[in-house]
C-alpha positions as CSV (number, residue, x, y, z in Angstrom):
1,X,-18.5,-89.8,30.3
2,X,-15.6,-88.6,32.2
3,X,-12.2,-89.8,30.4
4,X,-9.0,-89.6,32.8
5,X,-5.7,-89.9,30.9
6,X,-3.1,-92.7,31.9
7,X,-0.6,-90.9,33.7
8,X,2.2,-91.4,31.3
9,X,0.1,-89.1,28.7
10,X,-0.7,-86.6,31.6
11,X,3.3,-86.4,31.4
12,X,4.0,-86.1,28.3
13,X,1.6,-83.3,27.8
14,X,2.6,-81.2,31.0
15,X,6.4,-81.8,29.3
16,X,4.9,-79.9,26.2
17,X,3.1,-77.7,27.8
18,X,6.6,-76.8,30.5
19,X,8.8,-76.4,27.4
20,X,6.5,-74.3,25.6
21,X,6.5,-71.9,28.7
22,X,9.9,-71.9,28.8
23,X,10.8,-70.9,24.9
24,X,7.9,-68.2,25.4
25,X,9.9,-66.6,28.9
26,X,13.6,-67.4,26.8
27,X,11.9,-65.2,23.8
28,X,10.6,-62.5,25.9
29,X,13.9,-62.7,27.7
30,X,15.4,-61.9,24.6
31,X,13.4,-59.4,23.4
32,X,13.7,-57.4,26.6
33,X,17.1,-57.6,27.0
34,X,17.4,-56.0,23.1
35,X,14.7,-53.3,24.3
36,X,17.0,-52.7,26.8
37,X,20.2,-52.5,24.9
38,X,18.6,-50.2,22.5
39,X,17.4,-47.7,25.7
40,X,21.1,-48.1,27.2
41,X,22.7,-45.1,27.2
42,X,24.6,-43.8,24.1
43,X,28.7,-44.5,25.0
44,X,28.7,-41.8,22.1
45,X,30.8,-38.5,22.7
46,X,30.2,-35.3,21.5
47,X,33.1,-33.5,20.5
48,X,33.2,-29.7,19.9
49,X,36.0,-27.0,18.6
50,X,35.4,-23.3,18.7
51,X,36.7,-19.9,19.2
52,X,36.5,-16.7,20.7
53,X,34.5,-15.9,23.8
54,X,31.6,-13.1,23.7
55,X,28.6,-12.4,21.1
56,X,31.5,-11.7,18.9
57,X,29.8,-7.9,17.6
58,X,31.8,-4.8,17.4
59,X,35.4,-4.4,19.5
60,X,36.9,-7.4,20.2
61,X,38.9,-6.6,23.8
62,X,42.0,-8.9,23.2
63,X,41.9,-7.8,19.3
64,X,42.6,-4.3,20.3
65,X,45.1,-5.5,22.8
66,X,46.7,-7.5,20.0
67,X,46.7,-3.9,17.3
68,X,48.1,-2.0,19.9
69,X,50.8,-3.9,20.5
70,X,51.3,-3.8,16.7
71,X,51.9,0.0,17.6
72,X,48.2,1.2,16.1
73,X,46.3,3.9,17.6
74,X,43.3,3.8,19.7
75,X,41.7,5.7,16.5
76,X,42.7,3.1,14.0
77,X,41.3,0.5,16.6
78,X,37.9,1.7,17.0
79,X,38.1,2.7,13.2
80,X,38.4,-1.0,12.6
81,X,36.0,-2.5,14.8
82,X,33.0,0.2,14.0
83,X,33.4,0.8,10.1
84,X,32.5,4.1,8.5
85,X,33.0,5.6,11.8
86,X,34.7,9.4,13.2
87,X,34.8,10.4,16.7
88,X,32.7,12.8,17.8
89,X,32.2,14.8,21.3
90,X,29.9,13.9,24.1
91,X,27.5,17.0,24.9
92,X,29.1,18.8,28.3
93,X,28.2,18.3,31.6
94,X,26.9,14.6,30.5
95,X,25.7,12.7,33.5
96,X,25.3,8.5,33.8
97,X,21.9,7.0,35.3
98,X,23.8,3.7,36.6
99,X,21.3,1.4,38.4
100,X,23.7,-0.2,41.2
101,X,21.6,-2.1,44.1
102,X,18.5,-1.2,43.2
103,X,18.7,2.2,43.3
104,X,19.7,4.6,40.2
105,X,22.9,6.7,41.4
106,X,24.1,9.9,38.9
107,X,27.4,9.9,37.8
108,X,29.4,12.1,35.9
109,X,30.3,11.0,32.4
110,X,34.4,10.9,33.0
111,X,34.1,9.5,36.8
112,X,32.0,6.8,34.9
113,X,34.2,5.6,32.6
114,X,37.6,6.3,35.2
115,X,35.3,3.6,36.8
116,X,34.5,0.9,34.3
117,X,38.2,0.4,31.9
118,X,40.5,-1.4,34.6
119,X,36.4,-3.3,35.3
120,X,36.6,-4.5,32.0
121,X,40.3,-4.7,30.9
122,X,43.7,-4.8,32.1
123,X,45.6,-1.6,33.3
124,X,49.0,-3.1,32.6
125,X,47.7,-3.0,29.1
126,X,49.4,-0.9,26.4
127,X,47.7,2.9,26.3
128,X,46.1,2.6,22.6
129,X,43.7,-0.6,23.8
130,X,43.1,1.5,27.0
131,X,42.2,4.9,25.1
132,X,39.9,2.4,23.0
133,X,38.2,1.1,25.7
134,X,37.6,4.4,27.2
135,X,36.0,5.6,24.0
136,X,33.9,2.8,23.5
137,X,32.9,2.8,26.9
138,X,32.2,6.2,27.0
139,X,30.1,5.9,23.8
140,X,28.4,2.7,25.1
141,X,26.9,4.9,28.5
142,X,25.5,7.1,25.8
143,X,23.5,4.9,23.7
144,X,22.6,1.6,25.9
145,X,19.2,2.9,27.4
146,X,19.2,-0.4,29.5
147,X,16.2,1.1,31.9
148,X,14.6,3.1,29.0
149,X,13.9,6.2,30.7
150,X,14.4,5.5,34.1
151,X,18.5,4.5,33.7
152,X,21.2,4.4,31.6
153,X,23.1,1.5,32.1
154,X,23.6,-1.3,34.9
155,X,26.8,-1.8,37.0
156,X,27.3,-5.4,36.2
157,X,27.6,-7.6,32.7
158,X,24.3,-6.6,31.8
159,X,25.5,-3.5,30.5
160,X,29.6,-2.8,31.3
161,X,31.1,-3.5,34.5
162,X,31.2,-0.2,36.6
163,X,33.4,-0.5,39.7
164,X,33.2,3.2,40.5
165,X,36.3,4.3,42.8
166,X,37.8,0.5,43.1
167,X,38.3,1.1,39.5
168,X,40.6,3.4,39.0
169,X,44.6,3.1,38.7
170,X,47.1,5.6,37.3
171,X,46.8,3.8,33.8
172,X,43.2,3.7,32.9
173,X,43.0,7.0,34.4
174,X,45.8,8.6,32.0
175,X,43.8,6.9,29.1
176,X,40.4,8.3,30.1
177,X,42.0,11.7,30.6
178,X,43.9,11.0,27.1
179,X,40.8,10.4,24.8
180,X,38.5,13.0,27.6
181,X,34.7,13.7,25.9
182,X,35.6,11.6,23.2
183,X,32.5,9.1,21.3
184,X,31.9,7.3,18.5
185,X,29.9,8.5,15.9
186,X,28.2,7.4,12.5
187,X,26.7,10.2,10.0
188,X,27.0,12.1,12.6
189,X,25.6,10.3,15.5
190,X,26.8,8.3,18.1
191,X,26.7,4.8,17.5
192,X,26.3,2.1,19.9
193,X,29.8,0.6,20.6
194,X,29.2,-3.7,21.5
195,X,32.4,-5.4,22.8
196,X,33.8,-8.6,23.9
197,X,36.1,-10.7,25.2
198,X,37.5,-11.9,22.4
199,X,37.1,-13.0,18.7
200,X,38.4,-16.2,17.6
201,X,40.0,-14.2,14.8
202,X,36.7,-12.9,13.3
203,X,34.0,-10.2,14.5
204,X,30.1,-11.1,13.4
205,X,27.8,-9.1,11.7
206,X,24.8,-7.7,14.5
207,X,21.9,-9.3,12.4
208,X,23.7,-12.6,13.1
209,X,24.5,-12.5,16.3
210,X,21.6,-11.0,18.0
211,X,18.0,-12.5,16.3
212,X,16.0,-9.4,15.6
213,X,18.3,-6.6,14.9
214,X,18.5,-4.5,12.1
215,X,21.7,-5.1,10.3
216,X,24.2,-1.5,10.9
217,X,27.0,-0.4,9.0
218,X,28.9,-0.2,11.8
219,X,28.6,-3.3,13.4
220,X,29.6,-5.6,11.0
221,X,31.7,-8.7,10.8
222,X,35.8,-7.7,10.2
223,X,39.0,-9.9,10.3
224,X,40.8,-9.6,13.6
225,X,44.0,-10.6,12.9
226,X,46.0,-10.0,15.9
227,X,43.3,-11.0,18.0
228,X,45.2,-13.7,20.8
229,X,43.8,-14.7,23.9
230,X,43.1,-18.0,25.8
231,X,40.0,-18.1,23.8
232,X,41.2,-17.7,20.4
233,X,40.4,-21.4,20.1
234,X,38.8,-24.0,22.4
235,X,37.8,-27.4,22.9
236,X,35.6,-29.7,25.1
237,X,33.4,-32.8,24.6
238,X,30.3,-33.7,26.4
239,X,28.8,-37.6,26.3
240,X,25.4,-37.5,24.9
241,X,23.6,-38.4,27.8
242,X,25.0,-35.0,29.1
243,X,24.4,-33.1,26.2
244,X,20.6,-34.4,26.1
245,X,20.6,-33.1,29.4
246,X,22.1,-29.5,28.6
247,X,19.5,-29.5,25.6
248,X,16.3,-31.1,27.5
249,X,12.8,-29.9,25.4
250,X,14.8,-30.0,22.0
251,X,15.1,-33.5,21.8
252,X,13.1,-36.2,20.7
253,X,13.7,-39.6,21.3
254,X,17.4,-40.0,22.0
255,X,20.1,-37.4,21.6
256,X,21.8,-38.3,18.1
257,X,24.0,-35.0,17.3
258,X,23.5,-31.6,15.8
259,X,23.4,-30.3,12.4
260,X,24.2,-27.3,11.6
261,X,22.0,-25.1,8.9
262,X,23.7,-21.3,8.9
263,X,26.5,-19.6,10.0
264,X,27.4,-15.9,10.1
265,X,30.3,-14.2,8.2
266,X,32.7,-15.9,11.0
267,X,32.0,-19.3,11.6
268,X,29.1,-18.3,14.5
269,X,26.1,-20.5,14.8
270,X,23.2,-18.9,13.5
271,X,20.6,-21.6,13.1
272,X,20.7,-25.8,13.9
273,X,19.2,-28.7,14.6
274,X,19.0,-30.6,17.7
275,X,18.7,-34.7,16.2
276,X,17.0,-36.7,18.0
277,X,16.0,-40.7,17.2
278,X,11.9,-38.9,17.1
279,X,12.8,-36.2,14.9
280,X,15.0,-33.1,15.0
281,X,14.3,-29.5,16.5
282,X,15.2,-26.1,15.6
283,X,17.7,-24.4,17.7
284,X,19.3,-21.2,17.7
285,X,22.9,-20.6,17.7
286,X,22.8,-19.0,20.7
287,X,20.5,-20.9,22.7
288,X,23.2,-23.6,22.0
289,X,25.6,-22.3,23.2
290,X,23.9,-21.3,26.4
291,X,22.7,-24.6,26.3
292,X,26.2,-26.5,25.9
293,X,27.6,-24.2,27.9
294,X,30.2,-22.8,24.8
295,X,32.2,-19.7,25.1
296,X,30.7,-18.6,21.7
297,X,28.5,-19.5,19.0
298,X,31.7,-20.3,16.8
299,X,31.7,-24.1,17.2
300,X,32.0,-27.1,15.2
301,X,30.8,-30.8,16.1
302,X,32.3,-34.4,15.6
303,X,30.8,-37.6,17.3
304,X,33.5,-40.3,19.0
305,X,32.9,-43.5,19.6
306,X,35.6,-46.0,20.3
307,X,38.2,-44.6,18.7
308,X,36.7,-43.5,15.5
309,X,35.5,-39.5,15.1
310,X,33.1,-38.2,12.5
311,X,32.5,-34.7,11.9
312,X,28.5,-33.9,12.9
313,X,26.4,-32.5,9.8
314,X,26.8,-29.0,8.6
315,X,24.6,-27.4,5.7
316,X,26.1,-23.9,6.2
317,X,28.3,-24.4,3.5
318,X,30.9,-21.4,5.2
319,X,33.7,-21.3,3.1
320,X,36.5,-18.5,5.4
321,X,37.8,-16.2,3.3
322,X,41.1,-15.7,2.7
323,X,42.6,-13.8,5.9
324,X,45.1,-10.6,4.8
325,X,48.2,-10.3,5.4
326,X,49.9,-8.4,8.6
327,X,49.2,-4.7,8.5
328,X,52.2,-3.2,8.8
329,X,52.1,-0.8,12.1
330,X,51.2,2.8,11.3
331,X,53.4,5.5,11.7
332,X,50.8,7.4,14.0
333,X,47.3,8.2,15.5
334,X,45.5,8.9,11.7
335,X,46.6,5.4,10.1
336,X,44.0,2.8,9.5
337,X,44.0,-1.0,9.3
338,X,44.3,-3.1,6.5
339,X,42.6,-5.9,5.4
340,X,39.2,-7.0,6.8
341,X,37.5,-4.3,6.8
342,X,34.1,-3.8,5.0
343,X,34.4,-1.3,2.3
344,X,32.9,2.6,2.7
345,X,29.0,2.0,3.6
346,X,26.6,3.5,1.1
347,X,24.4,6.1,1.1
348,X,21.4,3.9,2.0
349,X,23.3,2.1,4.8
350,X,24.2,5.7,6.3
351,X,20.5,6.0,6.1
352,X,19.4,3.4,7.9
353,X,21.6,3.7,10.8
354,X,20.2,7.2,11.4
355,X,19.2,7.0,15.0
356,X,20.1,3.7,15.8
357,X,22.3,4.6,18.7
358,X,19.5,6.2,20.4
359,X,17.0,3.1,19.9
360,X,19.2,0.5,21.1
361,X,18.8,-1.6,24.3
362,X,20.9,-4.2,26.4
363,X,20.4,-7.1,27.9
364,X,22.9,-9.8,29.9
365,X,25.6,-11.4,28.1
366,X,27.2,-14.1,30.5
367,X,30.6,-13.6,28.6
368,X,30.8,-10.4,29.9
369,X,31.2,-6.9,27.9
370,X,28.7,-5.3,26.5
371,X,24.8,-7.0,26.2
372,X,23.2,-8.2,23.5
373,X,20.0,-5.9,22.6
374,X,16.8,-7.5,24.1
């Protein structure tokens, strides 16, 4: 038997059935629009402080400017930079395999470096950082091996920037001719000679800053304190939809900061983590930075939002030592620094930087300077 409602009941029960539609599109309303707050960008900033501008191994470029205006000598510089180290003599009649467009072109040792100083430093420097880049430029021909056996060294910032002829001024030239066949050496050897742009007021230890190399007596991390420069200390900020950006395949989920796990004997990033709502990732200090887009690895992080600023985690647990005071300036060429620098290296050290120079390799280092070893 086929039973038809009265109309009023029909009503009534499409009334229900209307406002139990409605609370179920008004809760899935609300529910989406939460889901989408929570995928809404983050307003978040990050903020980060720094310093220096390089790899931050060996000379530091406006450190030596900074010593030689103290009135030190371009043998206490280098004597600061490279520990342990003498200067030696380049073998005669030395000749530079520079690989410029392609091709590999011979060069003299001396025309080389007339070629590369004013390239990588000012000439209206004082003479002392001039005569120090000289040497460690001369030095750095000798031991880069960038091309293995085919080259020496490139023209550009993936070795030292040569500008051959274009190069040369009455300056650099006197400085070149002033410090002439001159190297650095280490028990007796030369000894690969890194620079940079500048230090932030600390060098690093090589183990730190390149991943993979063999710690060396010589290269290790020194107080620089009259480094100056426009990169003694920096600052920028990125918002984290930018920075998860820079950083795309090390986060997962949303970008929620970095932590930092280990830091050199400056302040330099060794290792971090990228944090991520999913999880956090591994990151190297220097990938990082080339990542971020930092002038160095030395950085710290905060977060802003609104008006409030919190500094981003950091398990290094680097504690800067106490900086020395002033050297006073030397009286002439033989005086050394004070302060900084790590003690004599020991017998065991000497003998595991035998050969190093020789084994070394270079690779690009956007800051400019020498590489970093592949």
């Amino acid at each position: 038997m086929l039973t038809i409602d009265p109309t009023y009941h029909r009503t009534r029960r499409r009334l229900a059935l209307l406002v139990a539609m409605l609370a179920t599109l008004l809760a899935c309303a609300g529910t989406a629009g939460a889901a989408s707050s929570l995928a809404a960008p983050s307003t978040a900033t990050l903020v980060i402080s720094g310093g220096g501008y390089g790899h931050g191994v060996g000379m530091s470029q406006e450190g030596a400017l900074g010593y030689a205006e103290h009135g030190f000598s371009y043998v206490a510089i280098l004597a600061h930079y490279y520990a342990g180290t003498s200067i030696g003599t380049a073998p005669a009649h030395t000749q530079v395999r520079v690989m410029m467009g392609g091709k590999v072109h011979k060069v003299a040792l001396e025309t080389y470096v007339r070629g590369v100083v004013s390239a990588e430093v000012s000439s209206s420097w004082p003479l002392a950082a001039l005569e120090a880049q000289a040497v460690a430029s001369r030095t750095y021909a000798l031991t880069a091996h960038a091309g293995g056996a085919k080259f020496d060294v490139y023209a550009d910032t993936r070795s030292q920037v040569y500008r051959g002829v274009a190069a040369q001024t009455p300056q650099t030239d006197a400085a070149v001719a002033a410090t002439a066949g001159q190297i650095v050496t280490y028990a007796g050897r030369p000894a690969i000679t890194y620079f940079f742009a500048s230090s932030g007021g600390r060098t690093e230890n090589v183990e730190s800053a390149f991943p993979g190399s063999e710690p060396q007596p010589w290269l290790r991390g020194v107080v620089d304190q009259y480094e100056r420069g426009d990169q003694h200390t920096w600052k920028t900020a990125l918002g984290f939809a930018s920075a998860a950006a820079k950083l795309r395949g090390f986060v997962r989920g949303s970008f929620k900061g970095i932590e930092v796990l280990k830091r050199g004997y400056s302040p330099r990033i060794v290792s971090a983590y990228v944090l991520g709502s999913g999880g956090r990732t591994a990151i190297s200090g220097n990938e990082l930075a080339a990542r971020l887009g930092l002038y160095s690895t030395w950085a710290y992080f905060s977060t802003r939002e609104g008006q409030s600023t919190k500094p981003e985690p950091d398990r290094s647990g680097y504690s800067p030592l106490a900086a020395p005071a002033p050297a006073a300036a030397p009286g002439g060429a033989s005086a050394s620094l004070s302060g900084g620098a790590p003690s004599a290296p020991s017998a065991e050290a000497a003998s595991m930087a035998s050969g190093a120079g020789a084994s070394a390799r270079a690779a690009l280092d956007a800051s400019g300077g020498t590489a970093a070893p592949a």
